[in-house]
Structure formats: C-alpha cells, structure tokens
N, C-alpha and C positions, 0 to 999 in steps of 0.2 A: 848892762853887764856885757863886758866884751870877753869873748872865746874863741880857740883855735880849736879845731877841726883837720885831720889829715884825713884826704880822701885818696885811697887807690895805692897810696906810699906813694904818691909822685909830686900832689898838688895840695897844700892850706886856705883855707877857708877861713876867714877872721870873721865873727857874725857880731852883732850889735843887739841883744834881746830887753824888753824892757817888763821889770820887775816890780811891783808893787809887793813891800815887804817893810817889818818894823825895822830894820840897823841892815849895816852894810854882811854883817855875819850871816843874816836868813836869808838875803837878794843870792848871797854865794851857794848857799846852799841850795836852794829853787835852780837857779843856771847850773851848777853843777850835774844835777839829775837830770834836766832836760837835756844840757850838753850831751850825757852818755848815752839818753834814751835816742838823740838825734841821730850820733855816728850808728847805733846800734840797728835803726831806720834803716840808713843808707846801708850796709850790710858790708862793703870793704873801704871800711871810716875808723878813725880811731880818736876818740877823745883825748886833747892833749898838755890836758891837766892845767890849763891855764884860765884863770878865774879875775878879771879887772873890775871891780865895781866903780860907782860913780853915784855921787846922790843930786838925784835931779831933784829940786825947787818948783816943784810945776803945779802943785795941788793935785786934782783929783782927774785933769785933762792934762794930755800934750796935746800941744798948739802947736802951727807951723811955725818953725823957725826958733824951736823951744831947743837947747842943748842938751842931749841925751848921754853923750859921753865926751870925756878931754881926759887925754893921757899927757904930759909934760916929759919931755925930758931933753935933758943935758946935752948938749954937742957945740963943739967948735967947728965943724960942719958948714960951709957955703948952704945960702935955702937950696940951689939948683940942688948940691949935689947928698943934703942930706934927704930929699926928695927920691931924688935917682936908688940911694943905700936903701932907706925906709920902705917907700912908695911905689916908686916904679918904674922896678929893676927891669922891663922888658918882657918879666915873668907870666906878668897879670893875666888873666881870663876877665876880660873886660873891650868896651867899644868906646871909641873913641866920638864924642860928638863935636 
C-alpha cells in the first residue's frame, strides 16, 4: 500500500506498508487507519488522504527481490527528465550512495 504523509506543513513522506488482506478494499482500509494513527504518532503530520493498493503474488512470504508496489503512468516525458518532475526534484531528504 502506498501513502502520503505531510510532516511539519513543509515536507511529504511517500511510505510503502505491506498488507496481508482478502481484496484490495480491506488492504485500503488497514493502511487508511494506520496512515492516520501514524501522522497522529508524529503529532505535526497530516494524513493525506491518498490510498494506492497493489496485489502482490507472493504467498504467504516476501522474498528478496519480490515486487511489493508498481504504479504506471502516462507521460511523454524524457526518462531524465520525468525522473527530475516525479523523483528527484532536488527536494528529497535522502543520501546519495
């Protein structure tokens, strides 16, 4: 399940949580509640209302190198430069290895 998170009103948090649930309606429902109990945690967080399922194929283990999420979409877009738009705008709170 993929979710956004705003923290502080400055920065987004995209999180990846993995759901074991009968249809993709109860997975929304479980990350929904967690999502708000999460920002609720953090205390200047705001849930922001965005719910992506995905049905993984994996049995009853994830394995390494098992695909847990894949979102598609649309662009006429260069790879560089839909990378740059999507990915990473300079924004990130991340380390470069």
């Amino acid at each position: 399940m993929r979710s956004v998170t705003r923290h502080q009103g400055v920065a987004y948090e995209e999180r990846i949580t993995v759901w074991r649930a009968v249809d993709a309606s109860q997975a929304i429902e479980l990350a929904e509640a967690e999502a708000k109990e999460y920002a609720e945690m953090l205390g200047d967080a705001k849930d922001c209302g965005i719910y992506q399922s995905y049905l993984c194929d994996t049995g009853d283990r994830i394995k390494q190198g098992d695909e847990v999420f894949s979102l598609i979409r649309d662009s006429s877009y260069s790879p560089k430069r839909y990378v740059d738009r999507f990915f990473d705008t300079g924004t990130e709170c991340q380390n470069h290895l």
